[in-house]
N, C-alpha and C positions, 0 to 999 in steps of 0.2 A: 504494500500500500504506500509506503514512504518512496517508493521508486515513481509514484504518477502524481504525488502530493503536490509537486511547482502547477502542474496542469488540470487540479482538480480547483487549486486558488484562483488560475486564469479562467476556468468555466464558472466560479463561484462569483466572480466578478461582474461577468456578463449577464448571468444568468440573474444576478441583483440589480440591472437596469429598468427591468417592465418594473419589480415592485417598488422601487425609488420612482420613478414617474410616476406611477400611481399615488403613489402616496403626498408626495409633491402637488399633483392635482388635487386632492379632497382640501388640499390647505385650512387642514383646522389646525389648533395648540398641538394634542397629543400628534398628529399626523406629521407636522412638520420636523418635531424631536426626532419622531420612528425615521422619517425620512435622513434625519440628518446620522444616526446610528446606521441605516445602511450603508451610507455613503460614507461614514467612517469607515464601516468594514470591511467596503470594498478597495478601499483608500489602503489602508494596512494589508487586503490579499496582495494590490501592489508591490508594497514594499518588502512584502516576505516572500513574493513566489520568485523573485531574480537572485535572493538569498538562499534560500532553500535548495534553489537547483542546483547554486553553485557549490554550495555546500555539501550536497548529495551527489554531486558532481551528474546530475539530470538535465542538462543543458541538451534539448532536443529542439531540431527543426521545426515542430508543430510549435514548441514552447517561443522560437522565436519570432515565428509567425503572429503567436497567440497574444501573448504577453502586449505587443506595443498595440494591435489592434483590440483590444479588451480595454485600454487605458485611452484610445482615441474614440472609440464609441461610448464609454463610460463619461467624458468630458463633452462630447458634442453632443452626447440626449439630454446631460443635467441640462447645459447650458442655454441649448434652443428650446425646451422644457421653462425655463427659466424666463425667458426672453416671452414666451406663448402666456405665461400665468401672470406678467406684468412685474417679475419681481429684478429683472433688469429691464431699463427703456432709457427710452433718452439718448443721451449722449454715453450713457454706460454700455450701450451697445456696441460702440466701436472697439472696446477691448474685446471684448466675448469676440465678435469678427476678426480680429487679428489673431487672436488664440487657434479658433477653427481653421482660418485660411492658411497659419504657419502649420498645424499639425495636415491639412493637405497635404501642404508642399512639401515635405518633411518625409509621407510616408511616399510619395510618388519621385523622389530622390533616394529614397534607400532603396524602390524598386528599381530605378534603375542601374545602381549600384551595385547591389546584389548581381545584378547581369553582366557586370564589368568585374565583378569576384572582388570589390573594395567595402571593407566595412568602414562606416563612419561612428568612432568610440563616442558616448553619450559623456559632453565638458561637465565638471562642476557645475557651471552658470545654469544649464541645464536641467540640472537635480533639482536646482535652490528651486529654479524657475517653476518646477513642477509644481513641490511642497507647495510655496507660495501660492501656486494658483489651486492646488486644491485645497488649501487655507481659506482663500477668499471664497471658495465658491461654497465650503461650508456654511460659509456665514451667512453665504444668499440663501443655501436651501432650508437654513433654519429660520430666517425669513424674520417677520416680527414678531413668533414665540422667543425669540430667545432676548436676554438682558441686555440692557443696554450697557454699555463698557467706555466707561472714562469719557463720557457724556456722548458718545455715537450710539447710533443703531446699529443693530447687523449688519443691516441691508448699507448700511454706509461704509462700513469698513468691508463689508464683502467689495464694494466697486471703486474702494480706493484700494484694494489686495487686486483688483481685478486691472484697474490701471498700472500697476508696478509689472503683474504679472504681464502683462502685453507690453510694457517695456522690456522686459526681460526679454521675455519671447521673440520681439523684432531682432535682438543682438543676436540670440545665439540662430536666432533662422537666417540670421546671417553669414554665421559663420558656416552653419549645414552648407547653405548655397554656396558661397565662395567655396568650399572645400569639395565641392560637387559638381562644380564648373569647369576647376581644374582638373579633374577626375574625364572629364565630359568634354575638353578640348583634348588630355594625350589620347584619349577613346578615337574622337575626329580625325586625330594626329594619326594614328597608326593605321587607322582603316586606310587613309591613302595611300 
């Protein structure tokens, strides 16, 4: 059983999307807490299924497949979830858009990458930038049950967590790109 555990965390994950939207929609007190405990612990399969493998030394093709696409659909349902129930609007909408458009770009550069047999290591800035954004987006999906902290709402500090995180986000989707550019001219380069 401990041999499939990284990949029982990445289907645990997925698989806690429909009830976190669901729950997310009923937006009542108790509903938005439950929501926000899914979404932790889908948050934590994250952080312990790349652990676990490694440790177990279970690093499998399906797990690498799984793993970053668990965590792109896990952020892009909260989020447009989120954006749908009104608990992002406004002008807090352009970070949640730079968030989704960089995790495109991001997964449609390691496909092509993977094609050219170069893998691109995941930076520091990167991690921070994760946590961060799944910090702030706690804050949203707990919405206005939760307290308020050092005279903000949630919902404020989720979309000031959510602005850093799309700063972050633009650097290191930079760096992907520049490093995937150069990857994708010697690619150009040798075909001729």
């Amino acid at each position: 059983m401990l041999t499939k555990l990284p990949n029982v965390l990445t289907f645990s994950r997925i698989a806690a999307i429909p009830v976190l939207i669901g729950l997310i929609f009923v937006d009542s007190y108790l509903c938005n807490w439950l929501a926000l405990g899914v979404y932790t612990l889908a948050c934590v399969t994250d952080f312990l299924d790349g652990h676990v493998a490694r440790a177990l030394e279970q690093q499998s093709r399906v797990g690498r497949f799984l793993d970053p696409m668990a965590d792109k659909l896990l952020v892009a349902s909260v989020l447009l979830v989120l954006v749908g129930v009104d608990r992002i609007n406004g002008l807090a909408i352009l970070p949640a858009l730079v968030i989704l458009c960089r995790e495109l770009l991001v997964s449609g550069l390691r496909e092509f990458l993977a094609e050219v047999r170069v893998s691109v290591p995941v930076s520091r800035l990167a991690k921070w930038k994760t946590v961060l954004q799944m910090v702030a987006i706690g804050f949203l999906v707990v919405g206005s049950s939760g307290p308020d902290l050092i005279g903000f709402a949630p919902r404020d500090i989720g979309v000031i967590g959510l602005w850093v995180a799309a700063t972050l986000t633009l650097i290191t989707g930079y760096d992907y790109l520049r490093a995937g550019l150069k990857h994708m001219t010697r690619a150009d380069t040798a075909a001729k």
